[in-house]
N, C-alpha and C positions, 0 to 999 in steps of 0.2 A: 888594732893589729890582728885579732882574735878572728874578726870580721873577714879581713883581708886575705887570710891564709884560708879559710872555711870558699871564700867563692872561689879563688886559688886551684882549692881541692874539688869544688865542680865542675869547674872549668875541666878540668884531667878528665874526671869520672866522664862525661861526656863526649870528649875527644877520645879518649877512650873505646868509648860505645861506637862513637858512630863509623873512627877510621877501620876498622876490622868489614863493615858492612862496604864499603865504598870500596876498600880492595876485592872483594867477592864479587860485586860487580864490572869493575873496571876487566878482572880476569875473566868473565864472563862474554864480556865484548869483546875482548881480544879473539877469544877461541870463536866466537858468530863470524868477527870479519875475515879471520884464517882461513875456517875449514869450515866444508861445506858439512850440513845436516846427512843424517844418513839414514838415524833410526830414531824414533821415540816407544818410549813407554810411560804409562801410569796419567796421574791426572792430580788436580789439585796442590797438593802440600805433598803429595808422592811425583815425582818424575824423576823421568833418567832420561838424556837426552845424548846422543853418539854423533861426535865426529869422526872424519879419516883425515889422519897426514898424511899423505901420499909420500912413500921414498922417505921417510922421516924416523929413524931410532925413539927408542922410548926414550933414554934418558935424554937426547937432543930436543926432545919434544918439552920434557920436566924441565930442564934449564931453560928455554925460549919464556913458557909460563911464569916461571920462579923467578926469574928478572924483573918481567912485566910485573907482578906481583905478586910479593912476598906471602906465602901461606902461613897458616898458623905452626901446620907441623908437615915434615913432608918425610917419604918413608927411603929409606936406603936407595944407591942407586944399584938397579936393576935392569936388565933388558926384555926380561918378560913382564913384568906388572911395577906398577909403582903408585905411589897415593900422594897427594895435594892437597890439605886439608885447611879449607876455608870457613868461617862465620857459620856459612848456612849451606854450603854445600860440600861436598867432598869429589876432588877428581881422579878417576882412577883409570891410569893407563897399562894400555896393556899393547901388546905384541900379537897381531895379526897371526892366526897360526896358518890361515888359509894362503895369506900373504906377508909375509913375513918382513918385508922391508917396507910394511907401512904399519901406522900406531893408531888404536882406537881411543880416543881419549870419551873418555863414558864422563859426565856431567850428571853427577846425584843429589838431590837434594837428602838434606841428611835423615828426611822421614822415610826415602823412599830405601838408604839403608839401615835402617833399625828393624825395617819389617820384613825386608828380603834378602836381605847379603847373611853368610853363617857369621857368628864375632870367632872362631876357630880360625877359620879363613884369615879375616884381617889380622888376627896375632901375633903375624908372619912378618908383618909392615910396621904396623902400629903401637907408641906405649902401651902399656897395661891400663896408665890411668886415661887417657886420653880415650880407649875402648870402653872403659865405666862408667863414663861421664855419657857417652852413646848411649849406649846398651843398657843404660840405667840398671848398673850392675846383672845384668844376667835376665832381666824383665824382657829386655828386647834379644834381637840378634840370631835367632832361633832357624829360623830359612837355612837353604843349602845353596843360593846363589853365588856365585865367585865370579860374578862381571860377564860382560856382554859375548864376548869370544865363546863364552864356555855357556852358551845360554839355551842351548839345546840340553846339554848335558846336565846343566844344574839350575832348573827352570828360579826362576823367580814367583814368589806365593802368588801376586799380584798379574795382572794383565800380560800380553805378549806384545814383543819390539813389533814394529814394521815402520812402514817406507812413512812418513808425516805426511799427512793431508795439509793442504794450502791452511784452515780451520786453527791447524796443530803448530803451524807455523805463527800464524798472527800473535797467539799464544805465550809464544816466547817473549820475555821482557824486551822491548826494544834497547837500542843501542844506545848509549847518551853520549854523543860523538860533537865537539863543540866544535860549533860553526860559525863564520862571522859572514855579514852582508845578504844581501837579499837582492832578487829580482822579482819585478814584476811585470808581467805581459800586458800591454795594452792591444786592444780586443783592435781591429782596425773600425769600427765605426763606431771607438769610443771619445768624448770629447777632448777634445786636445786643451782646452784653455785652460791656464794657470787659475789658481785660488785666489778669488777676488776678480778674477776678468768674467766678464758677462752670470752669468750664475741669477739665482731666482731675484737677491736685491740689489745686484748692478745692469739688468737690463731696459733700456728704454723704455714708459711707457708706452701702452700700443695709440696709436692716433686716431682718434673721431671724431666728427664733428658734432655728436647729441649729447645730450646730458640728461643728469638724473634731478630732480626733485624733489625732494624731503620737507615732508610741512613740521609741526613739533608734536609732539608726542601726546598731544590731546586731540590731536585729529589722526586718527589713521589713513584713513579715506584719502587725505591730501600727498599722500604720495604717489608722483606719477612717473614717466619716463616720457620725458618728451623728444620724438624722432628729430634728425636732423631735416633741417629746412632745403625744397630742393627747387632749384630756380626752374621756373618758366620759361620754355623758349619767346618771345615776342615774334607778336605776328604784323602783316601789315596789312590792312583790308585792302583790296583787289577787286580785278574782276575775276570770280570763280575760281581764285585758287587763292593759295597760303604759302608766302615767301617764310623762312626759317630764318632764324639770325644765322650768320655763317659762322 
């Protein structure tokens, strides 16, 4: 019984681990097949990556997400900023101030805010403990960054946004969007016949009339090829000419 409850308790501890990562990504794809790229920054184990909802609220943008899936902690509802906090990233929307009726949803990996975002800034949003846990009490969080909108104003330590090169794109984790069935093209001067129809050991030998020779294996010399035999036309003697057979 001792047994039974111990793999019981791995079985969680696992399920555990891994449903948290699998919702981070699933919300990751949802926001690639929404909205389009707009900006990147940073690299590695650091990035921030910026969509636009077009015509979309912040908090209509945070429920769409939070449906799809569930974050770990998600911050008050608000119309200028709000936070989604997943496994391995952190998303932080905010309110267009240039354009107001659309929402930039900023995509952070959570390295890339421990080194650039202030933790003053998030304290606004976030528990206390969930910011300790970041920030590794007060080690990190040090920047004056307050998200993408305000990125002139309160630069980030690291790199600067702009437009993602085709490179920056490849980059991004692909989609894992499940598919069923397949096609495949056949080329027009590919062979058409089924498996098992003519192929290298169902086609006819080629036909000749010669043969080969083979003496045994103490004589070398004795192997030959002998040509095929070619008949003669017959002639008939004449006077001064040569009739053919017809």
């Amino acid at each position: 019984m001792r047994i039974h409850r111990s793999y019981l308790i791995k079985i969680l501890l696992v399920i555990s681990l891994i449903f948290p990562l699998l919702a981070a990504c699933g919300i990751t794809d949802t926001i690639q097949e929404k909205y389009p790229l707009e900006s990147v920054n940073g690299s590695g184990s650091q990035t921030s990556y910026v969509y636009r909802a077009a015509g979309v609220s912040v908090p209509e943008v945070a429920k769409a997400l939070i449906e799809e899936s569930k974050p770990q902690q998600q911050s008050p509802e608000k119309t200028d900023h709000m936070f989604l906090v997943y496994s391995d990233k952190i998303i932080h929307l905010q309110q267009d101030t240039k354009k107001i009726e659309d929402t930039l949803i900023e995509v952070d990996s959570k390295e890339y805010v421990r080194n650039n975002y202030s933790s003053s800034f998030l304290e606004g949003y976030l528990i206390a403990s969930l910011l300790g846990d970041l920030f590794d009490n007060g080690r990190y969080g040090q920047g004056t960054y307050r998200g993408y909108d305000d990125r002139d104003k309160y630069k980030p330590k690291s790199g600067n946004y702009h437009a993602p090169t085709t490179q920056e794109k490849k980059a991004i984790p692909p989609m894992t969007v499940n598919r069923s069935g397949s096609i495949f093209k056949r080329s027009k001067n590919a062979d058409t016949s089924r498996v098992g129809e003519g192929g290298l050991f169902n086609k006819a030998p080629p036909k000749s009339s010669g043969s080969i020779t083979r003496g045994s294996d103490g004589d070398k010399k004795s192997s030959s090829f002998t040509p095929p035999k070619k008949s003669k036309p017959k002639t008939r003697v004449g006077f001064g000419r040569v009739k053919r057979r017809r």
